[in-house]
C-alpha positions in Angstrom: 118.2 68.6 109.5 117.0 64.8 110.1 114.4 63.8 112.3 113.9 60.3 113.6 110.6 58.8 113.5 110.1 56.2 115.2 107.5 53.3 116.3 107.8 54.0 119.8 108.0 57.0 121.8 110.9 57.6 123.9 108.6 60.3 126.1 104.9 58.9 126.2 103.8 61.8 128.6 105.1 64.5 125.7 102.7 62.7 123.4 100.0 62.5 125.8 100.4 66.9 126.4 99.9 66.6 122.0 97.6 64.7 122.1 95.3 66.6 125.1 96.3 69.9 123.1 94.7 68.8 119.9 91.6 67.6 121.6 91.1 70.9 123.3 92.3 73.3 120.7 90.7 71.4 118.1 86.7 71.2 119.8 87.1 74.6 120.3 88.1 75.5 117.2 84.9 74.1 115.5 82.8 75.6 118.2 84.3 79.1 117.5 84.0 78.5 113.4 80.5 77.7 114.3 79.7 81.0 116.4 81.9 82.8 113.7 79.8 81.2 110.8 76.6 82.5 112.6 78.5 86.3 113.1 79.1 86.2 109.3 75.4 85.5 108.8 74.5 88.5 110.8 77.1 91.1 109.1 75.7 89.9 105.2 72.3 90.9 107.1 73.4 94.1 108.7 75.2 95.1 105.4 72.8 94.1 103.0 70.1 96.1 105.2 72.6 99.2 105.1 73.0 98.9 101.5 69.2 99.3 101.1 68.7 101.8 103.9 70.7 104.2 101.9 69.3 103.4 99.0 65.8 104.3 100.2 67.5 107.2 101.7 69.0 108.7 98.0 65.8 107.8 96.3 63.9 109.8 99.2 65.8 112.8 98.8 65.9 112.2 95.2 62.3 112.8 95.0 62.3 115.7 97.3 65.0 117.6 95.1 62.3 116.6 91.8 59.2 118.0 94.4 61.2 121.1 94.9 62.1 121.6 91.5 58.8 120.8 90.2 57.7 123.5 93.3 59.4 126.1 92.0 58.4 125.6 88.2 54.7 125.2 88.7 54.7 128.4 91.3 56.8 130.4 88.1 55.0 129.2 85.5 51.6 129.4 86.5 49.0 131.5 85.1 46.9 130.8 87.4 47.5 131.5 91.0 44.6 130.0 92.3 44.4 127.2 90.4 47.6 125.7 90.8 47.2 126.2 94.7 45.7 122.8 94.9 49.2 121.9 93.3 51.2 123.6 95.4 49.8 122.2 98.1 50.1 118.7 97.1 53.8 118.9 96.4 54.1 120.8 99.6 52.6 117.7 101.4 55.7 115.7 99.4 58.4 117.8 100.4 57.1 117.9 103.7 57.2 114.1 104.1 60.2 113.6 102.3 62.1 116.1 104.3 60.8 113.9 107.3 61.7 110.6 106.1 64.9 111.4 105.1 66.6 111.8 108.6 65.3 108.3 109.8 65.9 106.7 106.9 69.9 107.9 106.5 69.5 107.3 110.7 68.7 103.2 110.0 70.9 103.1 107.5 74.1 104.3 109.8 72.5 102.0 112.6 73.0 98.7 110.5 76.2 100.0 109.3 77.9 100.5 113.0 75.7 97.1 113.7 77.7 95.5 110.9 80.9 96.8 112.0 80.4 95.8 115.7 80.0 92.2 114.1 83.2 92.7 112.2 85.2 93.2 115.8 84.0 89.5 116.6 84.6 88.2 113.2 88.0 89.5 113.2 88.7 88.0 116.6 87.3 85.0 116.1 89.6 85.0 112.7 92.4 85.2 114.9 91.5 82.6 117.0 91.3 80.0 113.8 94.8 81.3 113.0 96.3 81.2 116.4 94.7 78.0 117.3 95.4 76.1 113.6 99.4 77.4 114.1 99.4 76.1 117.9 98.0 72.5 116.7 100.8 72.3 113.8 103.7 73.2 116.3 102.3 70.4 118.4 101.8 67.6 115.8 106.0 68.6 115.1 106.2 68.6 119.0 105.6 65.3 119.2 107.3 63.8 115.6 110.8 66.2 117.0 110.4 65.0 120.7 110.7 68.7 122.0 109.1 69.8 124.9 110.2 73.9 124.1 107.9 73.3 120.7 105.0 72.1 122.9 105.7 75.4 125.1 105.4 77.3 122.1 102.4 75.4 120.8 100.2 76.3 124.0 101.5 80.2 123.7 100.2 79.9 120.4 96.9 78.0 121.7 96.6 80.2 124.5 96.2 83.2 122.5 93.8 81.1 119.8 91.7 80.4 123.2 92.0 84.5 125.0 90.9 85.4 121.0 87.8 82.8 120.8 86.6 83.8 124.5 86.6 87.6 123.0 84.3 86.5 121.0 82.1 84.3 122.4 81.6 87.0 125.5 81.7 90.2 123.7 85.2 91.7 124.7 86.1 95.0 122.9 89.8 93.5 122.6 90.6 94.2 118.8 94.0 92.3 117.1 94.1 95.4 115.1 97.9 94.9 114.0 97.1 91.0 113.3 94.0 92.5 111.3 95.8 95.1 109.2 98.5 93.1 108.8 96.3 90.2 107.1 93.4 92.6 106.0 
């Protein structure tokens, strides 16, 4: 298949629908990598926070399994009743505040998880926006070299969904490309 290029344009107002699709698609396209850029930041935090929520979390109960052990042992072992009270009492303290902490601490930890995959929703859609939007500027740039008016149509479907997936995510919508995602996830 041969296409003619040529100097001149036999339909200037097909190159002028290119050339205004572009423009558009294009400016929003680097305002939705910017937002996007800023989303990633966010979900390194909220992961990175998880991470060492449940890390505090497993050390905490770490220590109270060692408090309890150590519990039982000194309470078995002693000779003294009385003077390993003061013991006993001490590591009950532990357990006590470890058995307290550990509830919030798995509790924050969960909290930046969901929070990172809430973030991951707008990532993905802003993902498909990039894809949807770079696909819809490509069909137009051949639009305009092929002199078809149907590739233009196909273009703005393309651009339109680029533009439905950016507004998702610039305004919060729950709508989830969750085919598109597992398909390129």
């Amino acid at each position: 298949m041969e296409i003619e290029v040529s100097a001149e344009a036999k339909d200037k107002s097909l190159n002028r629908n290119v050339a205004i699709t572009v423009v558009i698609l294009s400016v929003f396209m680097g305002l939705c990598g910017i937002k996007d850029g800023n989303i990633v930041q966010a979900m390194q935090a909220a992961q990175s926070a998880s991470v060492d929520g449940w890390n505090e979390y497993q050390a905490t109960r770490t220590k109270l399994h060692i408090a309890e052990t150590s519990r039982v042992q000194i309470a078995a072992l002693a000779a003294d009743p009385v003077r390993a009270a003061p013991v006993l009492a001490t590591i009950d303290r532990d357990i006590a505040k470890y058995r307290a902490e550990a509830p919030r601490l798995a509790a924050q930890a969960k909290a930046q998880s969901d929070q990172y995959d809430a973030l991951n929703v707008h990532d993905d859609q802003f993902d498909a926006s990039d894809a949807a939007i770079s696909t819809a500027i490509s069909i137009a740039a051949v639009s305009a070299l092929a002199e078809s008016g149907w590739l233009l149509g196909a273009a703005w479907a393309f651009g339109a969904f680029g533009l439905f997936m950016g507004l998702c995510g610039f305004l919060g919508w729950g709508f989830h490309p969750a085919l598109l995602s597992g398909l390129l996830g």
